[in-house]
N, C-alpha and C positions, 0 to 999 in steps of 0.2 A: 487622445486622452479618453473619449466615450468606450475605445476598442479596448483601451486597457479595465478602464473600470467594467465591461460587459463581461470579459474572461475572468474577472475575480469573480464577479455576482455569480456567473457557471460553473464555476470551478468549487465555491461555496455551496450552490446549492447541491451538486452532484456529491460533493461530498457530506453537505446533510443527510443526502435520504440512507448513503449508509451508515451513519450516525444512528439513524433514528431507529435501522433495522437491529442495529446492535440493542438501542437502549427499548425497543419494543422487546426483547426478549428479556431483558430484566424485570419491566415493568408490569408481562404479564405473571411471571410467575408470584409476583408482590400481589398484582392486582387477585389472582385466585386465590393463594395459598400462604401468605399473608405472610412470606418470611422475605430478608433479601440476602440474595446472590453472590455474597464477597466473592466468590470465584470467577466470577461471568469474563473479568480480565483476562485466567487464564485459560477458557475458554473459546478466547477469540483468537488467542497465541496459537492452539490446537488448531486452529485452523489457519493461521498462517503458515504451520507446518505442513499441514497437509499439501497447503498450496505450492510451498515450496519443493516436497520432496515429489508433488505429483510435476510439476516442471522440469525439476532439474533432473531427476531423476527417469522422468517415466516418457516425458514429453506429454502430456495430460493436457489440455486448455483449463483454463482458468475455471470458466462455467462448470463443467466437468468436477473438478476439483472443489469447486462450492457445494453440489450435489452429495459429492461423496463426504466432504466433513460434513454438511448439513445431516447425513444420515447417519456417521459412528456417533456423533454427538447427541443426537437424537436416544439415540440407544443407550447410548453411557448415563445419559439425565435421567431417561425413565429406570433404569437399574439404578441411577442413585438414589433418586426418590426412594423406590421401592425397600431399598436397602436398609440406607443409612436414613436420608431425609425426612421419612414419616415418623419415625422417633422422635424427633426433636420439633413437629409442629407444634404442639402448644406447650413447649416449654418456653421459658423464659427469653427476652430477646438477645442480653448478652451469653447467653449459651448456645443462641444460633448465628449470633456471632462469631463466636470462637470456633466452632464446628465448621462456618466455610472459610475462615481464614486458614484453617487448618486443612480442609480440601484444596485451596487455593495453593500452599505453601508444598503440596504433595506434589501438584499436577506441573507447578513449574520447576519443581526439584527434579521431576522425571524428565519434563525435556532437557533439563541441563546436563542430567547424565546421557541421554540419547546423542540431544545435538552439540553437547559442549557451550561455555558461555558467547561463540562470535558471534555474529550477526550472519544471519544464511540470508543472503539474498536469491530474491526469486525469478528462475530463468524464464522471463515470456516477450512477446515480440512483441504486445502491447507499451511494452514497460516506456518507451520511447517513442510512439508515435503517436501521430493529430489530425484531429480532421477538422476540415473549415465548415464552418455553418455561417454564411452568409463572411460579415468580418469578426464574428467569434472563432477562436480556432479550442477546439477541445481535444482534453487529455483521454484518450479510446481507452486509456484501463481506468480511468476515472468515470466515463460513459458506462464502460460494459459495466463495472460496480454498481451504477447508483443504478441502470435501468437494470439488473437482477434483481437490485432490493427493492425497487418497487414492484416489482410484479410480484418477488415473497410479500412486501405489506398488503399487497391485496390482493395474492391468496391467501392468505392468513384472516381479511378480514370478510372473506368473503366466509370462510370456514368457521369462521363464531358467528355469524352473520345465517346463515342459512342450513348449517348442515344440524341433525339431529345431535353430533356429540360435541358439537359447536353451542350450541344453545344449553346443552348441559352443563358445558365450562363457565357458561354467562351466569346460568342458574347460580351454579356453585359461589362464584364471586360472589353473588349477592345475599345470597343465607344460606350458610355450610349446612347447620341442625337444621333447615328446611328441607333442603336437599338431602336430607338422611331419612329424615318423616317419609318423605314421600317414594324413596326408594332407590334414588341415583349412587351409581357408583364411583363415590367419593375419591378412596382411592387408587383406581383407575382414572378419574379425573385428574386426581392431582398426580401422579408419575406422569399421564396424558402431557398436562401445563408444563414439567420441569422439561419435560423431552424437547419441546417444542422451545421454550425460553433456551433452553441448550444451541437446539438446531441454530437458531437464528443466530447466535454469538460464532458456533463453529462454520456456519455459512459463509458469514461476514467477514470472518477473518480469511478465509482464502479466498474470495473478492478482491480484498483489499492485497493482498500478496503481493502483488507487482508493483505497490505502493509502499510498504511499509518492509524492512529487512526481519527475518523474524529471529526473536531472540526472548528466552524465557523471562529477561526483567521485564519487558512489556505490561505483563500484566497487569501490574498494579498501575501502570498509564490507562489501560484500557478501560480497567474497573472503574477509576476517579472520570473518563470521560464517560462512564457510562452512566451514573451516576451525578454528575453535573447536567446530564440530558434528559435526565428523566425527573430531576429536581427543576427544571427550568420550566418544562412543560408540563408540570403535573403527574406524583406517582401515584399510578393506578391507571392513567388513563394510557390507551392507546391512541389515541390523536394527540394527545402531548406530548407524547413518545415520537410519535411522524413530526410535529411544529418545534419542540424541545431538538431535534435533530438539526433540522434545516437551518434554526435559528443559533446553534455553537457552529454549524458548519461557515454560516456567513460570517459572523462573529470571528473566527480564523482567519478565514480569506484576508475581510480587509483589515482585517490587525495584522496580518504581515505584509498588506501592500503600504498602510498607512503609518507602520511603526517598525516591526521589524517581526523577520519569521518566528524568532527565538521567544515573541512576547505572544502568541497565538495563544499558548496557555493560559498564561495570565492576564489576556482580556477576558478569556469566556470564565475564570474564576470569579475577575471582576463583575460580571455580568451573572452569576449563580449570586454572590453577594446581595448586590442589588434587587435581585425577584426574594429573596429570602428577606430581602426589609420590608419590601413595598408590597409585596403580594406571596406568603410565605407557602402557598399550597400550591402554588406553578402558576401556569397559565391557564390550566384545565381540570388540576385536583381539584377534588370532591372538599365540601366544607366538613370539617371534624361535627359529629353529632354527640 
C-alpha cells in the first residue's frame, strides 16, 4: 500500500513541475505585460506537434524536440508581440480578450487543416518504459518531462535573477512609465516576455508528447489547466507558478487513485474553487493596492 501511494505522490509531482512550466509561461507574460494569454493552450498543442512529427516522422528524441518547439515558438511570440500584441496593450481587457481567443481559434484551426481532427500519437521508446528507484518504479517520459522543466525553471530563473536583460524584465514588471523615464527598452522587453511565455508553453508540449496524443481540441484543456494553475498559485508570481503546478499535479494523481481518472479534472476545479473562497489572490499573488 505505501509502494502504491509513493508512485502516485511521484508520478504527481513529476507531473506538477510540468505543469507549472506551462503555467510559468502564462504567468510571466501577465506578470510583465499585464495581458493574459487565451492562446497559451494552443501553444502547447504546437508543441505536441512538433513532438510528434519530430518522432514519427524524423526519429528526433524528445529533448531534441522540446528544444526546437521551445525555439519556433519563441520566435513566433516575439513576432506576435511585435506585430499584432503591442497594439492592444492598453486597450481595454475584453478586447484583449477577444484578440487571443481569436489567435487561439487560428492556430488550432491550422493544425486541423495540417493534421486533421485524429489524435496523432507520439512515436517514442519512452512512451512505455520504468525505472525503479528504490520500490517506487517511475514513468521515464514522465522523468525526462519533469527534470527538462526543471532545469527550464531555473534557467529561467536564474535569467531574471542575474542577467542584465533579466533584471530589465523585473524592472519593467514593476513600473512600466518608470522604466521608460529612465530609458529601457520597453518594447524589446515585452516581445522579449511574450517569446519566452511562448517558449515555455511550446517546450512543454513536446515534453509532454509521449504522454498526451496530440489533437487540435486540446487547447482549450490546456488553456483551462493553465490557468487553474496559475490562479491557484498566485497570478504574477513565478513561484506560484512552480507550487500552483506541483500542487494540481498532486491533486490529479490522487483523485484518480482515490476516485477515479475521469474526475482528475474535477477535483483540481474543485480545489481552484476553494483558494478563490478562502484566499482569492493564490497562494502567492500580490494583495490588490
Amino acid at each position: 500500500m505505501l509502494t502504491l501511494w509513493g508512485n502516485v505522490l511521484a508520478s504527481g509531482i513529476l507531473m506538477g513541475l510540468v505543469y507549472g512550466i506551462i503555467a510559468l509561461g502564462l504567468t510571466i507574460i501577465f506578470g510583465v505585460i499585464r495581458i493574459v494569454n487565451f492562446a497559451h493552450g494552443a501553444m502547447v498543442v504546437f508543441g505536441l506537434y512538433v513532438g510528434y512529427c519530430a518522432g514519427a516522422w524524423w526519429g528526433i528524441p524528445t529533448i531534441v524536440a522540446a528544444v526546437g518547439a521551445g525555439a519556433l515558438l519563441f520566435v513566433f511570440g516575439y513576432g506576435l508581440e511585435t506585430l499584432v500584441v503591442k497594439r492592444f496593450v492598453t486597450r481595454p481587457h475584453h478586447i484583449q480578450f477577444i484578440l487571443f481567443i481569436g489567435i487561439s481559434l487560428v492556430l488550432s484551426g491550422a493544425q486541423l487543416i495540417a493534421f486533421g481532427p485524429d489524435p496523432r500519437p507520439s512515436v517514442s521508446h519512452l512512451s512505455f518504459e520504468t525505472i525503479a528507484v528504490g520500490p517506487i518504479r517511475l514513468d521515464l517520459a514522465r522523468l525526462q518531462a519533469a527534470t527538462v522543466a526543471a532545469v527550464m525553471i531555473l534557467a529561467l530563473a536564474g535569467f531574471l535573477k542575474y542577467s542584465t536583460f533579466g533584471r530589465f524584465i523585473r524592472a519593467a514588471a514593476d513600473n512600466r512609465l518608470g522604466g521608460l523615464m529612465v530609458g529601457l527598452p520597453i518594447p524589446k522587453i515585452y516581445a522579449t516576455t511574450f517569446g519566452i511565455g511562448a517558449a515555455c508553453a511550446g517546450g512543454a508540449g513536446a515534453l509532454i508528447s509521449p504522454l498526451f496524443d496530440a489533437q487540435p481540441f486540446l487547447a482549450v484543456d490546456f488553456t483551462l489547466l493553465a490557468f487553474v494553475t496559475v490562479i491557484v498559485g498566485g497570478l504574477g508570481s513565478f513561484v506560484g507558478a512552480l507550487v500552483g503546478g506541483l500542487t494540481i499535479g498532486l491533486t490529479e494523481a490522487f483523485a484518480a487513485l482515490l476516485f477515479a481518472p475521469s474526475l482528475k479534472s474535477a477535483l483540481s476545479y474543485g480545489l481552484l474553487m476553494i483558494v478563490l473562497i478562502v484566499r482569492p489572490r493564490g497562494f502567492f499573488g500580490a494583495k490588490e493596492t
